[in-house]
C-alpha positions as CSV (number, residue, x, y, z in Angstrom):
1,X,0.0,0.0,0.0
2,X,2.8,2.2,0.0
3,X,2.3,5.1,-2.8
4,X,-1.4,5.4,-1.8
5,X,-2.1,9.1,-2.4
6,X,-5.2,10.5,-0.4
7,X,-7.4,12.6,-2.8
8,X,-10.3,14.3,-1.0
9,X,-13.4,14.5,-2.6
10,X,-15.8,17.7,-1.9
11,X,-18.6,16.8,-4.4
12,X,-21.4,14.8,-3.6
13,X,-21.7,13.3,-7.2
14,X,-18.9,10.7,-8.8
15,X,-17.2,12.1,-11.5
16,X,-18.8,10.5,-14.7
17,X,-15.4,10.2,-16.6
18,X,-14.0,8.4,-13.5
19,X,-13.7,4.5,-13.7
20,X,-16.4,2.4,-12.9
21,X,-14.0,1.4,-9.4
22,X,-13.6,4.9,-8.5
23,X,-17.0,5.8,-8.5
24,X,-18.0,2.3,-7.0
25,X,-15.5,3.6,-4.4
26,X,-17.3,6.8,-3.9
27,X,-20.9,5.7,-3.5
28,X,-19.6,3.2,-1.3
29,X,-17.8,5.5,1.2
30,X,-20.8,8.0,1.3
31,X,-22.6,5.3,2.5
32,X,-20.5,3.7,4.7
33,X,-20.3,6.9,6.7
34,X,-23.8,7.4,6.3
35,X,-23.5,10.9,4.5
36,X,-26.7,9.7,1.5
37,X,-29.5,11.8,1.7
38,X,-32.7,10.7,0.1
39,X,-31.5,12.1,-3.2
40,X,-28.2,10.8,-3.0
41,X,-29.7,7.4,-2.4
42,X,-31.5,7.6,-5.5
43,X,-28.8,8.8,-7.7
44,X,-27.1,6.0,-6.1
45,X,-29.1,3.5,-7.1
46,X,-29.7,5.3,-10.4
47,X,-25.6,4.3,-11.1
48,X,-26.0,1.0,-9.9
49,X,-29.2,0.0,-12.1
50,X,-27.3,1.5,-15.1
51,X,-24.6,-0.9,-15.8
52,X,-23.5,-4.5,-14.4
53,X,-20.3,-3.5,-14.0
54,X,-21.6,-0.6,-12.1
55,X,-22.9,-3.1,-9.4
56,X,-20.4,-6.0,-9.7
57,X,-18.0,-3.3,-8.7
58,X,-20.0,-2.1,-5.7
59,X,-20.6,-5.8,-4.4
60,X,-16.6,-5.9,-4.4
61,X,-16.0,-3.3,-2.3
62,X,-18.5,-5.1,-0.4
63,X,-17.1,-8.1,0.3
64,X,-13.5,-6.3,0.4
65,X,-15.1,-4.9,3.4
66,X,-16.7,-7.6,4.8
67,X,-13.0,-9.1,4.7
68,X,-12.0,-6.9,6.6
69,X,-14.6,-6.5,9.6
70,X,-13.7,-10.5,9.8
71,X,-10.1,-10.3,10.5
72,X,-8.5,-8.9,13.6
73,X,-7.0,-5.8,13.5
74,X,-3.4,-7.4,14.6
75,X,-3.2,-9.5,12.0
76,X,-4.6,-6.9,9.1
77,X,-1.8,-4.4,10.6
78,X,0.8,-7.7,10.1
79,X,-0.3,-8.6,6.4
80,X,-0.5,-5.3,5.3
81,X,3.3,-4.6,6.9
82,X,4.2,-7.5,5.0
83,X,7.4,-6.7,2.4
84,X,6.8,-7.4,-1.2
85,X,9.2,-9.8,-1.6
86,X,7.7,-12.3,0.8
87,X,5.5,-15.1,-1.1
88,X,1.8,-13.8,-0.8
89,X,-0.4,-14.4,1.7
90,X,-4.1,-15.2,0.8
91,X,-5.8,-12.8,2.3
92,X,-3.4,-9.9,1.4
93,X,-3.5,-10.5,-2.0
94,X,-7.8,-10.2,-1.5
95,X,-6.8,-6.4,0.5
96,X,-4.7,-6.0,-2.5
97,X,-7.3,-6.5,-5.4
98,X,-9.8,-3.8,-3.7
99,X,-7.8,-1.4,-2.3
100,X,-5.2,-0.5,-4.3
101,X,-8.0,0.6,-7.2
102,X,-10.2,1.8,-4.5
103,X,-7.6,3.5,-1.4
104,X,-7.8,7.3,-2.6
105,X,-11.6,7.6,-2.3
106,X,-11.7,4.8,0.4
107,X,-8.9,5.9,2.8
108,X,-10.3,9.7,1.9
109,X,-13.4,9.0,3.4
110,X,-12.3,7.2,6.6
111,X,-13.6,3.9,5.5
112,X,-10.7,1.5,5.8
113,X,-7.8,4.0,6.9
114,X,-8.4,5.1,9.8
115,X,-8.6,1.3,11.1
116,X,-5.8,0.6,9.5
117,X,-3.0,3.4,9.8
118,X,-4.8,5.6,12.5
119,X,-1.4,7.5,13.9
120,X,-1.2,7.1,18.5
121,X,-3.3,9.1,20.3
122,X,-2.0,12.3,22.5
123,X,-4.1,10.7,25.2
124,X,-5.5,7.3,25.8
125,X,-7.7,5.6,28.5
126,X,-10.2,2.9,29.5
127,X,-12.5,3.7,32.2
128,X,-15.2,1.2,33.9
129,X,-17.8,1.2,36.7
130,X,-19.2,-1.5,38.9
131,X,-22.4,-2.3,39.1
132,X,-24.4,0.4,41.1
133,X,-21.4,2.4,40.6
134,X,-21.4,6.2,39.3
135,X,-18.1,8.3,38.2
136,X,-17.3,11.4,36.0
137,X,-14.1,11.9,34.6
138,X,-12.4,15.3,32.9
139,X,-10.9,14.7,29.9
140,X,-7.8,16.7,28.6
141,X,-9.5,18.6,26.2
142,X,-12.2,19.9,29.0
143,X,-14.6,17.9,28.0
144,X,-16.5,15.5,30.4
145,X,-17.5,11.8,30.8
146,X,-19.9,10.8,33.5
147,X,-20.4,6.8,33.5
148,X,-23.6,5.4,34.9
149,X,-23.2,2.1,36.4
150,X,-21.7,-0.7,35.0
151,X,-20.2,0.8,32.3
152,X,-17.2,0.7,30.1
153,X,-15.4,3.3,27.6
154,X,-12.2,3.5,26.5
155,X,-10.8,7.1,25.1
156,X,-8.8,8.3,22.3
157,X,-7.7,11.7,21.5
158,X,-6.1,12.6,18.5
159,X,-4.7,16.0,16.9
160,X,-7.4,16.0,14.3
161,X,-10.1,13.8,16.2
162,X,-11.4,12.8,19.5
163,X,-12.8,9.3,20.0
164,X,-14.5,7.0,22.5
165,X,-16.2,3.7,22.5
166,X,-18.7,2.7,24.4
167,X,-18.7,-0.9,25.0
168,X,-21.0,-1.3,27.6
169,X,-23.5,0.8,29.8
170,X,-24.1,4.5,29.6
171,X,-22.5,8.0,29.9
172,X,-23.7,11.2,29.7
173,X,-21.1,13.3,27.6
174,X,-20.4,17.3,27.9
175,X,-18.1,18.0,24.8
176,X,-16.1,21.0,25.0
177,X,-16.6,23.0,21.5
178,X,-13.7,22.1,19.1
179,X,-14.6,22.5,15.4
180,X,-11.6,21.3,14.2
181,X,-11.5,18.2,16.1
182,X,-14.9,16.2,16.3
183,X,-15.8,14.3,19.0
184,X,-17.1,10.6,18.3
185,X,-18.9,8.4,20.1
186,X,-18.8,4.6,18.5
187,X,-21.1,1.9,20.1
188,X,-21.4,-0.9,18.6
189,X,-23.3,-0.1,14.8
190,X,-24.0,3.3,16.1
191,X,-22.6,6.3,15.5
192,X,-22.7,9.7,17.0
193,X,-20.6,13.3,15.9
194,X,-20.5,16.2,17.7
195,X,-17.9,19.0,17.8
196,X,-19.3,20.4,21.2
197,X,-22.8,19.4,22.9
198,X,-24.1,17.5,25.8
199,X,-26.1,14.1,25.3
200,X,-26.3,10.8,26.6
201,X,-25.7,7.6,24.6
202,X,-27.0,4.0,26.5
203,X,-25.9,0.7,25.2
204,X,-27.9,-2.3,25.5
205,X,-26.3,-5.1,24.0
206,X,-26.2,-3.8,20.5
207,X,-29.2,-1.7,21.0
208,X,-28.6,2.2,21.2
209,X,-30.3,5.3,22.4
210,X,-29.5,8.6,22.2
211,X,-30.5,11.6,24.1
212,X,-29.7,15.5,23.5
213,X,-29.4,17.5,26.1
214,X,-28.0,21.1,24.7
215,X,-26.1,21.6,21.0
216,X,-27.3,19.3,18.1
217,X,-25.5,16.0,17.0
218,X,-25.7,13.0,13.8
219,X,-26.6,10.1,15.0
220,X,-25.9,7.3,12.0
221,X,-26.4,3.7,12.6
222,X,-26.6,0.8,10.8
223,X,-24.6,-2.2,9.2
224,X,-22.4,-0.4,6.4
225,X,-24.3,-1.2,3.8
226,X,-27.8,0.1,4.8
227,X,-26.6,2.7,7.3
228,X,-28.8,5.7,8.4
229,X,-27.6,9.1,9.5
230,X,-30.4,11.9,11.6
231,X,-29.4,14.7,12.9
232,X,-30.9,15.3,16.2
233,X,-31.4,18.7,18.4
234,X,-31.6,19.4,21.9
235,X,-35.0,18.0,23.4
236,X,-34.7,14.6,21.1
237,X,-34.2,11.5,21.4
238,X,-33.6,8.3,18.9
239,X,-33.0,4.6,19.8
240,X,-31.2,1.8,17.7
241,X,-32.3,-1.5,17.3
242,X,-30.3,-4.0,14.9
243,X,-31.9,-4.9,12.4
244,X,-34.8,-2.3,12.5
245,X,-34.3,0.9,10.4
246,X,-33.2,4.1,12.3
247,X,-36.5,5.6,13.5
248,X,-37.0,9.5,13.4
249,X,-36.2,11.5,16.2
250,X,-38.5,12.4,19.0
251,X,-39.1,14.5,21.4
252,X,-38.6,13.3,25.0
253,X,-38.1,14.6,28.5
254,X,-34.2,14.3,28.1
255,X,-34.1,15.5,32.4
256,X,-35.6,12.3,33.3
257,X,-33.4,10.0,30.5
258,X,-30.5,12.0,32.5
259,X,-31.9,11.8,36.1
260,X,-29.2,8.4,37.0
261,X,-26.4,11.3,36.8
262,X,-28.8,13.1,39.6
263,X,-28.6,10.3,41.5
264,X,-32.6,9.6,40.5
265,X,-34.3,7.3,38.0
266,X,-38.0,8.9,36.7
267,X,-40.7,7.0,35.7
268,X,-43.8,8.0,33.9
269,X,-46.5,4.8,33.5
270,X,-43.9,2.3,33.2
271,X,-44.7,-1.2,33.7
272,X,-43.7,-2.7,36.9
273,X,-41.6,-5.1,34.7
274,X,-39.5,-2.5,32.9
275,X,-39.1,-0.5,36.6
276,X,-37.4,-3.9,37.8
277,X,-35.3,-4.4,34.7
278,X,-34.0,-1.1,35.3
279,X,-33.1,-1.6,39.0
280,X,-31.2,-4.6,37.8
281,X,-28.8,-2.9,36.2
282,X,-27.8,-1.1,40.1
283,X,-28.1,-3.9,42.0
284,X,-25.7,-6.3,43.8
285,X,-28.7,-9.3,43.8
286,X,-31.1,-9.4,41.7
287,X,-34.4,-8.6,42.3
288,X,-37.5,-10.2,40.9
289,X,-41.5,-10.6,39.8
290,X,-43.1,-13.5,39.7
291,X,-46.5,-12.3,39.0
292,X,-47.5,-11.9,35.9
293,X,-50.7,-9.4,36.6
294,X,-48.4,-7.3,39.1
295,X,-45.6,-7.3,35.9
296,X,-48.1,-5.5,33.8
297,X,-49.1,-3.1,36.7
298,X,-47.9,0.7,35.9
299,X,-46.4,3.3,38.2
300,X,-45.0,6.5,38.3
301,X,-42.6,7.9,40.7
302,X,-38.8,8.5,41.2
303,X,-36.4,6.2,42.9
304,X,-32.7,7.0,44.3
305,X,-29.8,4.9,43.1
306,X,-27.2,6.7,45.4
307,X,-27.5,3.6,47.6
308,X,-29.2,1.3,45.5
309,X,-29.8,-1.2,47.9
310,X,-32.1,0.9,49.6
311,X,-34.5,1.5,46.8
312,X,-36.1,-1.7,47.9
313,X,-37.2,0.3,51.0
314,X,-38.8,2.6,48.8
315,X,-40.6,0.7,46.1
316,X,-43.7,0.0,47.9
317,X,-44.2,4.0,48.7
318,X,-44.7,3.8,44.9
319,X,-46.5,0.5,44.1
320,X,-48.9,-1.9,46.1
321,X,-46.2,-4.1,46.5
322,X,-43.5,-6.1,49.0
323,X,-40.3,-7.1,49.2
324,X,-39.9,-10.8,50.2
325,X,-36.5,-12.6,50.7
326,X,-36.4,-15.7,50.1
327,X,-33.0,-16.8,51.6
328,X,-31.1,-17.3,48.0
329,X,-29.6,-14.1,48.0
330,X,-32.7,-12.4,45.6
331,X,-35.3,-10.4,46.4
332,X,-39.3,-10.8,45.2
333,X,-41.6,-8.1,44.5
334,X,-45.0,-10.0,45.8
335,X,-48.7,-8.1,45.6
336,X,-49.4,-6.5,48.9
């Protein structure tokens, strides 16, 4: 790969007297990143219905890709590093095909380079909290990450970028304004870009949900190939589910979505189910229903999680419940 020369591309159209790899190339990275609009999309698949060598290029990038999410990053940094002389290894000679036509849009766009040649961060960290553990950190660059409980991140900034992933958990994030170096957050297929806001990002599994607080952000999400982007504004929310399409923002009560950083959790005509669910995710033993009618039942009210043990004290101020014991270590939430 040595030689590859990075070309930007400021147009939101392929060049028509461009190959059909280059332009493949471009379409492709537009989407990956999930910059398409709804006329892009079209114009998109305009290109690909017009020739088959349109879309036999497109499905190679494709599977190029798909290459690539399969093999650790190790051992793509070790192939790649590989000298030319040295008898050719399977699967560099499949990186080879794809992205030596294809690395000036490709690497251009941040599909495949930055995972690839991304240079060492200025600053680096992983953070984590127990369960029923709260903890806010300051970053370098003044911005701040509070992690609810059971959480982990790990943080990279760059000179040109600031990065964090969220692997588990949640964390409410207040970006200090940089325009010149966004601020990511990556969890799982979701995306979120911001170059100075405040919002909270939860992560279920591979299920996301994102809520703004002050500022605006892009939320994109979405396997690569059928990735959404919306751009959401203070007051919104949007949630993620794999293998559902990216709903449209709404708006939500983003005080009570935030309440776990005051040390409260808020709900509004929740079932008792879902309250439960919630209060697993504090604490140390896990509490339980085993009737189904009082599952369904519906509350409202606010519970502390400063000492989430002692929320079992307070449930039945809220519902027509109690808390049984039952010698296991568990607790049961039995009709009073």
């Amino acid at each position: 790969m040595t030689g590859c020369k990075i070309m930007p591309r400021t147009d939101s159209r392929p060049d028509s007297s461009s190959t059909p790899r280059d332009q493949a190339a471009h379409w492709f990275a537009r989407e990956r990143l999930g910059a398409l609009d709804a006329d892009e999309r079209q114009a998109r698949d305009a290109w690909l219905a017009a020739d088959p060598e349109h879309l036999r290029q497109y499905q190679s990038l494709q599977a190029l890709w798909r290459v690539a999410d399969d093999l650790p990053e190790d051992e793509m940094r070790a192939i790649l590093a590989q000298p030319d002389d040295m008898p050719a290894h399977p699967r560099r000679r499949r990186f080879a095909m794809g992205l030596t036509a294809a690395c000036a849009l490709t690497l251009a766009a941040g599909v495949i380079g930055p995972r690839l040649w991304s240079p060492t961060p200025e600053f680096s960290q992983s953070l984590a909290t127990a369960r029923g553990e709260r903890k806010r950190v300051a970053l370098p660059d003044g911005s701040l990450l509070e992690l609810n409980t059971d959480t982990q991140v790990r943080v990279a900034l760059y000179a040109d970028r600031r990065q964090v992933e969220l692997l588990a958990g949640e964390a409410l994030f207040t970006v200090s304004p940089d325009a010149a170096r966004p601020f990511t957050v990556n969890a799982g297929n979701a995306q979120v870009v911001v170059t100075g806001t405040r919002f909270n990002v939860r992560r279920d599994g591979d299920a996301v949900a994102l809520a703004v607080d002050e500022g605006s952000v892009t939320f994109s999400a979405g396997s690569w190939w059928n990735r959404a982007a919306r751009h959401l504004t203070a007051g919104y929310v949007a949630h993620y589910t794999p293998g559902v399409a990216l709903a449209a923002p709404h708006q939500e009560n983003v005080a009570a979505v935030t309440a776990w950083q005051r040390g409260r959790l808020v709900f509004r005509d929740t079932p008792l189910a879902q309250v439960v669910a919630e209060l697993n995710r504090y604490l140390r033993n896990p509490l339980r229903i085993e009737d189904r009618k009082l599952a369904h039942l519906r509350v409202a009210g606010t519970l502390p999680i400063d000492e989430p043990e002692s929320v079992l004290n307070v449930l039945p101020q809220i519902a027509p419940v109690v808390v049984l014991y039952p010698g296991d270590g568990s607790a049961v939430l039995a009709p009073r």
